[in-house]
VOKOL-171291 format. One record per atom (N, C-alpha, C): residue in three letters; x negated, y negated, z; atom name. Coordinates in Angstrom, 1 decimal. Each point is the difference from the previous one (the first is absolute). Example, Ala and Ser with C-alpha at 12.3 -4.5 7.8 and 13.67 -1.06 7.14 Angstrom:
<nuzas>
nuza res: ala; X: -13.2; Y: 5.7; Z: 7.8; atom: N
nuza res: ala; X: 0.9; Y: -1.2; Z: 0.0; atom: CA
nuza res: ala; X: -0.9; Y: -1.2; Z: 0.0; atom: C
nuza res: ser; X: 0.4; Y: -1.1; Z: -0.7; atom: N
nuza res: ser; X: -0.9; Y: -1.1; Z: 0.0; atom: CA
nuza res: ser; X: 0.8; Y: -1.1; Z: 0.8; atom: C
</nuzas>
This chain:
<nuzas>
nuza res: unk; X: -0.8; Y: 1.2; Z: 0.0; atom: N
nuza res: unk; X: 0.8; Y: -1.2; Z: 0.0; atom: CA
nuza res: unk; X: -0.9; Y: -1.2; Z: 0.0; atom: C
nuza res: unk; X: 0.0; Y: -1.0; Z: -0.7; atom: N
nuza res: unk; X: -0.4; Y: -1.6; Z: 0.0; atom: CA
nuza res: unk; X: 0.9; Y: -0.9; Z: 0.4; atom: C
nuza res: unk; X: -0.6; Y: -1.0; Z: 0.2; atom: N
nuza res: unk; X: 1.3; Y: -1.3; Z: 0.3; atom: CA
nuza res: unk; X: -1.3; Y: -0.8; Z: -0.7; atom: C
nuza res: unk; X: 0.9; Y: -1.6; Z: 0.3; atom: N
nuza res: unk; X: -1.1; Y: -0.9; Z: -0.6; atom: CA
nuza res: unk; X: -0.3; Y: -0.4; Z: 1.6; atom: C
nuza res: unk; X: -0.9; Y: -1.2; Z: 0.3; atom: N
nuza res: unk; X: -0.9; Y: 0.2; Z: 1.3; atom: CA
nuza res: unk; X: -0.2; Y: -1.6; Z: -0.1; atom: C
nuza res: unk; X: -0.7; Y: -0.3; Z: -1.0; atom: N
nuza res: unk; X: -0.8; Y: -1.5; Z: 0.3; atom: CA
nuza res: unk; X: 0.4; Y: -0.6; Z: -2.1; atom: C
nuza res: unk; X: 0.3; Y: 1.5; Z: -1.0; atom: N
nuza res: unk; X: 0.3; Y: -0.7; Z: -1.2; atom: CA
nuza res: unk; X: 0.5; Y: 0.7; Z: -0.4; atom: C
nuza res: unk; X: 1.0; Y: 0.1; Z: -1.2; atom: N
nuza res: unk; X: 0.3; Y: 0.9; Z: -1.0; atom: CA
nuza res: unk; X: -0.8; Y: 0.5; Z: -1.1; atom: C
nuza res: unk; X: 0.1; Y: 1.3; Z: 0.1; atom: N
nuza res: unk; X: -1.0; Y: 0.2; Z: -1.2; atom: CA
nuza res: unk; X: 1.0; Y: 0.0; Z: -1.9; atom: C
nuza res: unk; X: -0.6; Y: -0.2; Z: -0.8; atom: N
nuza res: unk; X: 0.5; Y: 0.7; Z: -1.0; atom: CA
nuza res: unk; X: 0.0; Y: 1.5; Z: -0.1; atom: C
nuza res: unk; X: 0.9; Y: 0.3; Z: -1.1; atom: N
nuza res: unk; X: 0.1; Y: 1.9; Z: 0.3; atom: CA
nuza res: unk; X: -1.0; Y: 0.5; Z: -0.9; atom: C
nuza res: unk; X: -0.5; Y: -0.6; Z: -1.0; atom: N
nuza res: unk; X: -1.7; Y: 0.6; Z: -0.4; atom: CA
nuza res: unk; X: -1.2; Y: 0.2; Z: 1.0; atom: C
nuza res: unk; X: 0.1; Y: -1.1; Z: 0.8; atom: N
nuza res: unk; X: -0.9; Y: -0.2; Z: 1.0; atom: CA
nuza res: unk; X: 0.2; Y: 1.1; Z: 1.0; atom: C
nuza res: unk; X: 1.4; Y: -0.2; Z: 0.3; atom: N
nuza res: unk; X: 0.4; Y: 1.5; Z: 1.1; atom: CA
nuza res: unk; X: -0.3; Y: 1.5; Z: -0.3; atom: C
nuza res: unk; X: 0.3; Y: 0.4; Z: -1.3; atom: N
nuza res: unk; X: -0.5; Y: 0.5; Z: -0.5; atom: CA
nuza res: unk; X: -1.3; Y: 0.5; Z: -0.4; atom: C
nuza res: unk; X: -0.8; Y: -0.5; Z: -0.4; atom: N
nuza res: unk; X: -1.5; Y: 0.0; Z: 0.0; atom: CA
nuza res: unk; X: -0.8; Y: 0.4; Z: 1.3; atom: C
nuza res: unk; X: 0.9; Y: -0.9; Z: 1.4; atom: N
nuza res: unk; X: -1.0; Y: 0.3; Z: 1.3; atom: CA
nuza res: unk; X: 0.5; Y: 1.6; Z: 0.0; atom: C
nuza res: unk; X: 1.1; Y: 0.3; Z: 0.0; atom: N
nuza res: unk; X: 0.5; Y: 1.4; Z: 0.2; atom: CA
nuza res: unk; X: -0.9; Y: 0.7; Z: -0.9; atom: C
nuza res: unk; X: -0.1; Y: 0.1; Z: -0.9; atom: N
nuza res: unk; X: -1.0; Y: 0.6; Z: -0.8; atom: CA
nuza res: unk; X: -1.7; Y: 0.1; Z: 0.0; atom: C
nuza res: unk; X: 0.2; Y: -1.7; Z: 0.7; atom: N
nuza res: unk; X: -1.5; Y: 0.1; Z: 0.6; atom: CA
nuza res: unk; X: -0.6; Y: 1.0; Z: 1.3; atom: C
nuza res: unk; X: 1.4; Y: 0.5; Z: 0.6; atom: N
nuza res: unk; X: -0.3; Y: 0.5; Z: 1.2; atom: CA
nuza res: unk; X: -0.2; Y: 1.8; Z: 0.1; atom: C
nuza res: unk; X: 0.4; Y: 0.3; Z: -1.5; atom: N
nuza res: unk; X: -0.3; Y: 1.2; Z: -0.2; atom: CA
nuza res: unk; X: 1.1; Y: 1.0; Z: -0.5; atom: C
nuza res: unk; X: 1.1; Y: -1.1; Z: 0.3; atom: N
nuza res: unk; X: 1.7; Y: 0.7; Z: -0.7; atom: CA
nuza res: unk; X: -0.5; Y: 0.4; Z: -1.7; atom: C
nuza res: unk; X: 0.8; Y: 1.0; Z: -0.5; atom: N
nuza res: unk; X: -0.1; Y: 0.4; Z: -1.2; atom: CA
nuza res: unk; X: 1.9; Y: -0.1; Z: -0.6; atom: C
nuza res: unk; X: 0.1; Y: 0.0; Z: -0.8; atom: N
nuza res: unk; X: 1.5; Y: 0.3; Z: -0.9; atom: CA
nuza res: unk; X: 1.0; Y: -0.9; Z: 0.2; atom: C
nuza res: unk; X: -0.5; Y: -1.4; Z: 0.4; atom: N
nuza res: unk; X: 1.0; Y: -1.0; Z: 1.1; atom: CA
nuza res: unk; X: 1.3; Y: -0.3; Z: -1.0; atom: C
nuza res: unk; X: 0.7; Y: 0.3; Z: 0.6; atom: N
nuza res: unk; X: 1.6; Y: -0.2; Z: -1.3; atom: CA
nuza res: unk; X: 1.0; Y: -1.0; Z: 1.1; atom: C
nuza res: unk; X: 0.5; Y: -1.0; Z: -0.7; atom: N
nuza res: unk; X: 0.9; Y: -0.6; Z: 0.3; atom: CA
nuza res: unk; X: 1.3; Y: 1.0; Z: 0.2; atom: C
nuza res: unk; X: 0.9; Y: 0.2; Z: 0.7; atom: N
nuza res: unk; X: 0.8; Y: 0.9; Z: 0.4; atom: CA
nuza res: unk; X: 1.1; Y: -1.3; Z: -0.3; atom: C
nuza res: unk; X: 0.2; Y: -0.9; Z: 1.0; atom: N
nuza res: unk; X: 1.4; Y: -0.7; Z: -0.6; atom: CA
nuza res: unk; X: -0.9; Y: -1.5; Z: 0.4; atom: C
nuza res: unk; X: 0.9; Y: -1.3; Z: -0.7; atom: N
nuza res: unk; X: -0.5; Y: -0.8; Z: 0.1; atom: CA
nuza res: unk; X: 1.2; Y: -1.0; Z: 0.4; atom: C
nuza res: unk; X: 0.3; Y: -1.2; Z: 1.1; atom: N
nuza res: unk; X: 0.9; Y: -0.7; Z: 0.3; atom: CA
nuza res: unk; X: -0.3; Y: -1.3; Z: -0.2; atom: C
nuza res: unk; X: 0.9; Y: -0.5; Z: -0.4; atom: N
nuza res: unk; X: -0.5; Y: -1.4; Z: -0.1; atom: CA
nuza res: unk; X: 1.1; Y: -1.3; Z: 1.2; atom: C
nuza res: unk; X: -0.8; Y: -0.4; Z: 0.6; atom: N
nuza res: unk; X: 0.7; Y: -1.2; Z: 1.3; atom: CA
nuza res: unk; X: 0.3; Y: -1.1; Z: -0.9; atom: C
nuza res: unk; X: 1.6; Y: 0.0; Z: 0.5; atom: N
nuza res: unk; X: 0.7; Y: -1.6; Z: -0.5; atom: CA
nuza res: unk; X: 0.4; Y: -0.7; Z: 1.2; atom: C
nuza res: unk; X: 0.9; Y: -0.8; Z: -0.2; atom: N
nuza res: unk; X: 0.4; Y: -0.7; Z: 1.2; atom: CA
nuza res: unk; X: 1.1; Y: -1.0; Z: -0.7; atom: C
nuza res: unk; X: 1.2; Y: -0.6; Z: 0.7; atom: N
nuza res: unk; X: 0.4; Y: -0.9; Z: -0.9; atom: CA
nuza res: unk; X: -0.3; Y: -1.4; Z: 0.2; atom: C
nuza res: unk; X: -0.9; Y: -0.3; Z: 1.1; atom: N
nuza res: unk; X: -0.7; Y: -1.7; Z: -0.3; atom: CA
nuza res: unk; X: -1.0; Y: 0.5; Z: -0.3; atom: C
nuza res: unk; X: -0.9; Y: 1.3; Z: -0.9; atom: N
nuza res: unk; X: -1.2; Y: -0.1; Z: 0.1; atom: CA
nuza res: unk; X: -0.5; Y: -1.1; Z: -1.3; atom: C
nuza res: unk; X: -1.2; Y: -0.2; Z: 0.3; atom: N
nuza res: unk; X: -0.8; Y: -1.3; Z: -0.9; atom: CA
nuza res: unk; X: -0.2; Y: 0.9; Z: -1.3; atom: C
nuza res: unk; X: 0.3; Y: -0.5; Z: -1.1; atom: N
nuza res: unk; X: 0.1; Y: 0.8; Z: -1.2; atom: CA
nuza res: unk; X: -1.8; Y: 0.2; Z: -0.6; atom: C
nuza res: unk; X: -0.4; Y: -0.6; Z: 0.8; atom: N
nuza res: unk; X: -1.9; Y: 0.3; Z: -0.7; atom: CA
nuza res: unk; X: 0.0; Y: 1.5; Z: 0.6; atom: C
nuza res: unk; X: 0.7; Y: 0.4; Z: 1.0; atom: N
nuza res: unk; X: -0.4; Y: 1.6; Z: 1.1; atom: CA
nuza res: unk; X: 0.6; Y: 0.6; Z: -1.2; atom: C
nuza res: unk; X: 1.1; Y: 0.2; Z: -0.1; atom: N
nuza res: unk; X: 1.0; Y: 0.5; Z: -0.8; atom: CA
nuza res: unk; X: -1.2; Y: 1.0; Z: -1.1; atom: C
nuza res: unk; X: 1.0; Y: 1.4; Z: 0.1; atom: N
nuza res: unk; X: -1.1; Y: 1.1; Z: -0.6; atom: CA
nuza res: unk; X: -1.4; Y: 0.3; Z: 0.4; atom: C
nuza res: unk; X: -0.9; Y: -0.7; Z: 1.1; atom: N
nuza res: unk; X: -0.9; Y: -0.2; Z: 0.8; atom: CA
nuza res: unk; X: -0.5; Y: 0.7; Z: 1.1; atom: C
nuza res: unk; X: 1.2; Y: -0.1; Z: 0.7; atom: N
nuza res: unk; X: -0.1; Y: 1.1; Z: 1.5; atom: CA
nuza res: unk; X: 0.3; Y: 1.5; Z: -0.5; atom: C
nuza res: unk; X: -0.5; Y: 0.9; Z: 0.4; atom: N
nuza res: unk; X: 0.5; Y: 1.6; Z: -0.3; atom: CA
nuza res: unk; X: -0.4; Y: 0.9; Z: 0.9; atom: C
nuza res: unk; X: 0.3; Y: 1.0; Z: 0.6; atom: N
nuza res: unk; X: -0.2; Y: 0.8; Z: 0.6; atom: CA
nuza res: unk; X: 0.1; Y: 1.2; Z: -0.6; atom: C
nuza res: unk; X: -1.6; Y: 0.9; Z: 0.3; atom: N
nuza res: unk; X: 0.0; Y: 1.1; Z: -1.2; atom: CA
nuza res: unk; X: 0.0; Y: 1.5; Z: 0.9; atom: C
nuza res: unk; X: 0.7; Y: 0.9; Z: -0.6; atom: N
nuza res: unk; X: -0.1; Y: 1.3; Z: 0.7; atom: CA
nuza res: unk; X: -1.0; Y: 0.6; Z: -0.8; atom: C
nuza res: unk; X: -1.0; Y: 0.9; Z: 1.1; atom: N
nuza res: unk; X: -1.0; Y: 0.4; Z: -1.2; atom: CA
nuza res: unk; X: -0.4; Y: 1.6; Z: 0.4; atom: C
nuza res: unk; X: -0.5; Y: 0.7; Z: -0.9; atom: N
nuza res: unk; X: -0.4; Y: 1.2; Z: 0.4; atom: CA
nuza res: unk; X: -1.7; Y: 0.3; Z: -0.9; atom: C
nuza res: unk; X: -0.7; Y: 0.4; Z: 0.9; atom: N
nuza res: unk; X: -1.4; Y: 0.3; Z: -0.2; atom: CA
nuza res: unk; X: -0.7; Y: 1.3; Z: 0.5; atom: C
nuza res: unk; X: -1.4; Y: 0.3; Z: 0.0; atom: N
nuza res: unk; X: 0.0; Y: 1.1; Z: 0.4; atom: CA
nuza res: unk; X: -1.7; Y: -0.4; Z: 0.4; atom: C
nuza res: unk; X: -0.7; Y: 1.2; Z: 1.0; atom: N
nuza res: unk; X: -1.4; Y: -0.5; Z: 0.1; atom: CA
nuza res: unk; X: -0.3; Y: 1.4; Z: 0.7; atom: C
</nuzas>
């Protein structure tokens, strides 16, 4: 499990540490995307939260 901490990462970047850490076959499993209805339209498509499955 991850959370963000001090920044968000991008999902290539998330990705890649996972990979950097010795995971093999990392597949996106489902992918969500966060709306809101005052959200600020620059976030919009932005925020996501990914389910993932890997193997090591």
């Amino acid at each position: 499990m991850s959370s963000c901490i001090s920044r968000a990462l991008e999902k290539e970047e998330y990705l890649n540490i996972i990979k950097k850490a010795g995971f093999k076959d990392v597949k996106i499993l489902k992918q969500y995307y966060f709306t809101e209805p005052e959200m600020d339209e620059r976030l919009i498509g932005k925020i996501i939260s990914i389910q993932l499955k890997a193997t090591k």
